[in-house]
C-alpha positions as CSV (number, residue, x, y, z in Angstrom):
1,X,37.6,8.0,38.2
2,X,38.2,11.5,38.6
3,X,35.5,14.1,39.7
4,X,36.1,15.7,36.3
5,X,35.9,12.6,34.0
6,X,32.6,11.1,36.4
7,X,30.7,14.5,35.2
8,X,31.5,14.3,32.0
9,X,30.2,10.7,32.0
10,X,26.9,12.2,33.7
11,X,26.1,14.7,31.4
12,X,27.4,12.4,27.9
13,X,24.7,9.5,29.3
14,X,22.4,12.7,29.9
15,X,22.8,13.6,26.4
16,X,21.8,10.6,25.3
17,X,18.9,9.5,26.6
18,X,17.2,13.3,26.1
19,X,18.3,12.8,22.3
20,X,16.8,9.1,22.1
21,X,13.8,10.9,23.1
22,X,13.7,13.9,20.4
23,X,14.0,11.1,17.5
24,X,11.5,9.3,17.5
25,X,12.1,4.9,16.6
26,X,9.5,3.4,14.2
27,X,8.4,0.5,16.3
28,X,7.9,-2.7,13.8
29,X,5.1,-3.9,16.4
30,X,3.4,-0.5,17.0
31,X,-0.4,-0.4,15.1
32,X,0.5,2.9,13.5
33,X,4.3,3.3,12.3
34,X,5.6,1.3,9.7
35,X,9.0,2.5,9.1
36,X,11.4,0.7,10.7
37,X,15.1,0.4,10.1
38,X,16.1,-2.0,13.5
39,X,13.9,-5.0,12.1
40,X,15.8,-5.3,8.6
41,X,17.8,-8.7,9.6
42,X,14.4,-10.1,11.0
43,X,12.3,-8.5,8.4
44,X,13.6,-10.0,5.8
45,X,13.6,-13.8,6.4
46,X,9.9,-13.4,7.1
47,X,9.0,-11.4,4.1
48,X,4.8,-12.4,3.5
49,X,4.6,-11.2,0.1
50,X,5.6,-11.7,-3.4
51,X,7.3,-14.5,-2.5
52,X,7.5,-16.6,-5.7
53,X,9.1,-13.8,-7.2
54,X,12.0,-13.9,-4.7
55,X,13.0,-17.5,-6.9
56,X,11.9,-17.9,-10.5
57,X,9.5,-16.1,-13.2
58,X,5.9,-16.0,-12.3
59,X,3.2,-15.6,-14.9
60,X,0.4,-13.5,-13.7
61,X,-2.2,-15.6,-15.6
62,X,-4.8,-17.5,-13.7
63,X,-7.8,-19.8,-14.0
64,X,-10.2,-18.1,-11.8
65,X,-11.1,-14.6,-10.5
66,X,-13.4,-13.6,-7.2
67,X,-13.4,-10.2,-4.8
68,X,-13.0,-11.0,-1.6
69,X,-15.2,-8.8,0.8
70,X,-14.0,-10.1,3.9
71,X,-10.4,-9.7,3.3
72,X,-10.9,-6.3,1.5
73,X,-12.8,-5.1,4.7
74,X,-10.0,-6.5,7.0
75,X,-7.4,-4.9,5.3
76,X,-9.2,-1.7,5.0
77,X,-9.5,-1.6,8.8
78,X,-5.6,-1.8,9.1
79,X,-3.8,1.6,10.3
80,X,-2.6,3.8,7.1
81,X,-4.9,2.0,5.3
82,X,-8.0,3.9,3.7
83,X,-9.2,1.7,1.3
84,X,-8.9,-1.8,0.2
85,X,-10.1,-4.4,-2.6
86,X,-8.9,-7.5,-2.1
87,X,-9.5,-9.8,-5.2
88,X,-8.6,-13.9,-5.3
89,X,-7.3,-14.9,-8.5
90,X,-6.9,-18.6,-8.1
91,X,-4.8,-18.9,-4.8
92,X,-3.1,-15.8,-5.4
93,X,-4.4,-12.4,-3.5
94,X,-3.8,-9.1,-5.1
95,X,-4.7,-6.0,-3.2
96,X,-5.5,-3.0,-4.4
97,X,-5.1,0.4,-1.7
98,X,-5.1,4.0,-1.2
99,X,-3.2,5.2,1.9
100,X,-4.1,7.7,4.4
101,X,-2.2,9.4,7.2
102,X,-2.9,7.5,10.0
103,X,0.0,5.5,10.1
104,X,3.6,6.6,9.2
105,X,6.4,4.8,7.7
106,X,3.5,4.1,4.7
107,X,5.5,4.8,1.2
108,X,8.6,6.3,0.3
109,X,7.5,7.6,-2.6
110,X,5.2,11.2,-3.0
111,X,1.7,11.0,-2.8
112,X,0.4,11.0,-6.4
113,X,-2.6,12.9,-5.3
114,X,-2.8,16.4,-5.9
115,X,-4.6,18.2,-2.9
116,X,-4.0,21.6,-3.9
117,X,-7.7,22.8,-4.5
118,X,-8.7,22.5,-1.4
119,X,-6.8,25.5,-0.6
120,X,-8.8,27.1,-3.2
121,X,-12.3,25.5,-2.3
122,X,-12.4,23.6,-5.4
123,X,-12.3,19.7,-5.7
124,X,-9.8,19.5,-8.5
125,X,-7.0,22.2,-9.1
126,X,-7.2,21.5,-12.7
127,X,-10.9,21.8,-13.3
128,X,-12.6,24.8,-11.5
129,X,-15.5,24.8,-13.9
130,X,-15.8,20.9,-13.2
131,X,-15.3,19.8,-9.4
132,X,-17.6,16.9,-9.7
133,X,-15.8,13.7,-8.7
134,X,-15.7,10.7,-11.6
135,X,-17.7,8.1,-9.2
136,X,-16.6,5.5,-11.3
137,X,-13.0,6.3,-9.4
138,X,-12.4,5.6,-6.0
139,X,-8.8,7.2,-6.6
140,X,-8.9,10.4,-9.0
141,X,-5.7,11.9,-8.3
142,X,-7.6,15.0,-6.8
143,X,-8.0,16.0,-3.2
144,X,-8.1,12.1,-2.1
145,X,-6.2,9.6,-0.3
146,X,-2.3,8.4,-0.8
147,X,-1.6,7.0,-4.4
148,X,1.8,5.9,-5.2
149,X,2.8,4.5,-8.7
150,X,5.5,1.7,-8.3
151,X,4.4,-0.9,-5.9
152,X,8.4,-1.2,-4.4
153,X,7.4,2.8,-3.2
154,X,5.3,0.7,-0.6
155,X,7.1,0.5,2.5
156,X,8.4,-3.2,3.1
157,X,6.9,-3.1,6.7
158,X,3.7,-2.0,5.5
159,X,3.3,-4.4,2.7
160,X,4.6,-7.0,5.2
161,X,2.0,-6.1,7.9
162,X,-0.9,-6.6,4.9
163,X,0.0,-9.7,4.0
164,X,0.1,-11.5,7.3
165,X,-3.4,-10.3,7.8
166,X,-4.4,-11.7,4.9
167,X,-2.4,-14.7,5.3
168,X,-3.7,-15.3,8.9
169,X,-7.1,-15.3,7.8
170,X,-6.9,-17.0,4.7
171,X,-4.3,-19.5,4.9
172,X,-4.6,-21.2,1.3
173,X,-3.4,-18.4,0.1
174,X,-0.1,-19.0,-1.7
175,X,1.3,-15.2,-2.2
176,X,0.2,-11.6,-2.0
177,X,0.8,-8.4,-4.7
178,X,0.0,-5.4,-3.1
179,X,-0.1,-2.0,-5.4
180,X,-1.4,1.7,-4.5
181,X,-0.8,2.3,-8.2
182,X,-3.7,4.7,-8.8
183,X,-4.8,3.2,-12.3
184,X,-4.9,-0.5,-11.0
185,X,-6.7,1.1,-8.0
186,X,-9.3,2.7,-10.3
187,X,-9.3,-1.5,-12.5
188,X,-9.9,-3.6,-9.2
189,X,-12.2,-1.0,-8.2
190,X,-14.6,-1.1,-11.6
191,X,-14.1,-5.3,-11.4
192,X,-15.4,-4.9,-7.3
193,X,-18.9,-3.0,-8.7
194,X,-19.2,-5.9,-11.2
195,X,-19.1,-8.6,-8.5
196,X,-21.1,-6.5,-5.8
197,X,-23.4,-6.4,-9.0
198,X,-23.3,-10.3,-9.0
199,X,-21.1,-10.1,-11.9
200,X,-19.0,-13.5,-12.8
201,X,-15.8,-12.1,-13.1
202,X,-14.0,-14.7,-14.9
203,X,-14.7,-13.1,-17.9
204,X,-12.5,-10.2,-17.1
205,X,-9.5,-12.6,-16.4
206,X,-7.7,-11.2,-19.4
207,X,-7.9,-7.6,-18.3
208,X,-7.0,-8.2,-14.6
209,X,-4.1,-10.8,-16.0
210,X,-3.0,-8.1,-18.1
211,X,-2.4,-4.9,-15.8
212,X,-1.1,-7.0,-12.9
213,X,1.5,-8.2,-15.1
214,X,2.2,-5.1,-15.9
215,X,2.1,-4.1,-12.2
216,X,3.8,-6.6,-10.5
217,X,5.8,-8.7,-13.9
218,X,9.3,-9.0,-13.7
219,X,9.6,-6.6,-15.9
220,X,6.7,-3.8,-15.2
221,X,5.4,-1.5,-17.2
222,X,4.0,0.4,-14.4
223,X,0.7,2.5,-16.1
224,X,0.4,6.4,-15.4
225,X,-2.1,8.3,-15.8
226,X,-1.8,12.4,-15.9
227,X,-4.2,14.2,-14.6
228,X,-6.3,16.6,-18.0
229,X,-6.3,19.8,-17.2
């Protein structure tokens, strides 16, 4: 090899390795990024949820309804994960979350929340006469943690990650829907107070049977909500 072709082999490995280390890799097994394009071939032969979907219809109607504190907490303690309610509907687990930014890799879709009044010391950019928080919300759309309408805006890594936590604790459990939809956030969220209450919620099987249907049915109609101003 000539002297002239050996450096430019130097300096073209060189290049290489200090451009690997501008750009950052999302690591599939790293706590905190979820984001990931190198795992897609392994990824997706393991995928943990909505699994029944992949092969035929599923109706989103169920015999039996129960929050699950244990799992909720569990998943709540996972990196990019703020807040979670995890709720049991026969042997099917739906999880409702909000995001926040310790993790990356989380969604692909913007955050639905609408932060700007912080800049302007008021909770809510739309109501500066009102900045009192609804606390029958956990997710209000104002200065609060990641919403994201459409549950496929939910990173597959990230949803992936959620339901083999829930699946390694809870192994009966025959699929997982997992939405940061802000309304169904703001529905699992009322049906958790009635159970902390001691609430039966079997009664509310219609509601919850209804909106995750329209979350997660094969064909959604994904609820919005606009913020009043």
């Amino acid at each position: 090899m000539s002297y002239f072709r050996l450096i430019t082999t130097i300096l073209c490995t060189s290049s290489l390795i200090i451009l690997s280390g501008c750009f950052s890799w999302y690591d599939y097994n790293s706590a905190n990024n979820y984001g990931s394009r190198r795992d897609e071939p392994r990824q997706d032969t393991s995928r943990a949820y909505q699994t029944q979907q992949q092969y035929a219809v599923v109706s989103h109607k169920h015999s039996n309804l129960e929050m699950n504190q244990f799992l909720s907490d569990q998943v709540a303690a996972m990196d990019g994960v703020n807040s979670a309610i995890v709720m049991l509907a026969d042997n099917i687990a739906y999880v409702a979350i909000t995001i926040d930014k310790t993790a990356t890799g989380t969604h692909s879709a913007p955050n639905e929340t609408n932060n700007a009044g912080t800049v302007r010391g008021l909770y809510s950019p739309y109501t500066p006469f009102n900045d009192s928080a609804d606390p029958r919300k956990l997710a209000t759309g104002s200065n609060s943690y990641d919403t994201v309408m459409n549950h496929d805006q939910i990173t597959h890594l990230f949803k992936q990650k959620i339901a083999e936590k829930i699946r390694s604790l809870q192994p009966t459990v025959a699929d997982v829907y997992i939405s940061a939809n802000r309304i169904y956030i703001n529905v699992m969220n009322r049906l958790a107070q009635l159970a902390w209450s001691g609430n039966d919620l079997k009664p509310y099987l219609p509601e919850f049977d209804s909106i995750s249907e329209s979350i997660f049915g094969t064909q959604p109609t994904v609820p919005t909500q606009s913020e009043s101003h």
